[in-house]
C-alpha positions in Angstrom: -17.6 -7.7 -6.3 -20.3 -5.6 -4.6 -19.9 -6.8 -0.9 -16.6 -4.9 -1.0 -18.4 -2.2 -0.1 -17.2 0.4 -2.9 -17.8 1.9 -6.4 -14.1 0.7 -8.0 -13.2 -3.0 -7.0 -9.4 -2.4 -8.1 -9.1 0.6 -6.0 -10.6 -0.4 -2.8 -8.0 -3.6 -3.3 -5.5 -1.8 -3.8 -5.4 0.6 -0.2 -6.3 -2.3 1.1 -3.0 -3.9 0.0 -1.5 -0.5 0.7 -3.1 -0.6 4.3 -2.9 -4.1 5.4 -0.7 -6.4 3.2 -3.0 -7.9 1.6 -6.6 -7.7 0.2 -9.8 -9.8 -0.1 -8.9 -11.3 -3.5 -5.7 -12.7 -2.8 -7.5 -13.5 0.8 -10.5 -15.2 -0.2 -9.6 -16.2 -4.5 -6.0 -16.0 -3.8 -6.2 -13.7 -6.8 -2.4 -12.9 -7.2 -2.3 -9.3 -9.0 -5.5 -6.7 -9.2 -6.9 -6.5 -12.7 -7.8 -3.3 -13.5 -10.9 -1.8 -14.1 -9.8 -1.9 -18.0 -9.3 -5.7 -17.5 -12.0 -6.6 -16.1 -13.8 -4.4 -18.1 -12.5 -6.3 -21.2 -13.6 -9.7 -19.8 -17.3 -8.8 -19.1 -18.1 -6.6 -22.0 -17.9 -9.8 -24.1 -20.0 -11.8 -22.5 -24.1 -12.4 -22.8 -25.5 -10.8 -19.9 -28.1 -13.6 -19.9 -25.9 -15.6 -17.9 -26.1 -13.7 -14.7 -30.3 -13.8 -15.1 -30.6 -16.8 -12.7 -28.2 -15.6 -10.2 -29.8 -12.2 -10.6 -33.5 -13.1 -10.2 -32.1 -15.8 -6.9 -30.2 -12.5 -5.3 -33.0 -10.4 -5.8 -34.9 -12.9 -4.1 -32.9 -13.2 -1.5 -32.5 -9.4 -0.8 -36.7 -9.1 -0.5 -36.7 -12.2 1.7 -34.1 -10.6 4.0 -36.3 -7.2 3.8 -33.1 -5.3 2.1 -34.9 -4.6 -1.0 
């Protein structure tokens, strides 16, 4: 969600719908309807953050490598 460029995924989705017609997760997921930050919210709270770990430590990674970090 973070490449979107701002703080509140739903929001910045939704002007973009407002704005454009569409937005980058019907675009690029062909995500249908915006959750909200409630729903999303509800789906991540739940899990084990030790999932993201790898992904975190390759991103990190990446980000020094690419002298953004």
């Amino acid at each position: 969600m973070f490449y979107f460029q701002d703080p509140s995924f739903d929001e910045f989705e939704w002007q973009m719908e407002q704005q454009q017609g569409s937005s980058n997760a019907g675009t690029l997921f062909g995500i249908d309807r915006i959750p909200t930050t409630t729903q999303i919210r509800n789906l991540l709270d739940g899990q084990n953050p030790s999932v993201l770990w790898e992904n975190f430590d390759w991103l990190h990674e990446e980000l020094k490598r690419a002298g953004r970090y």
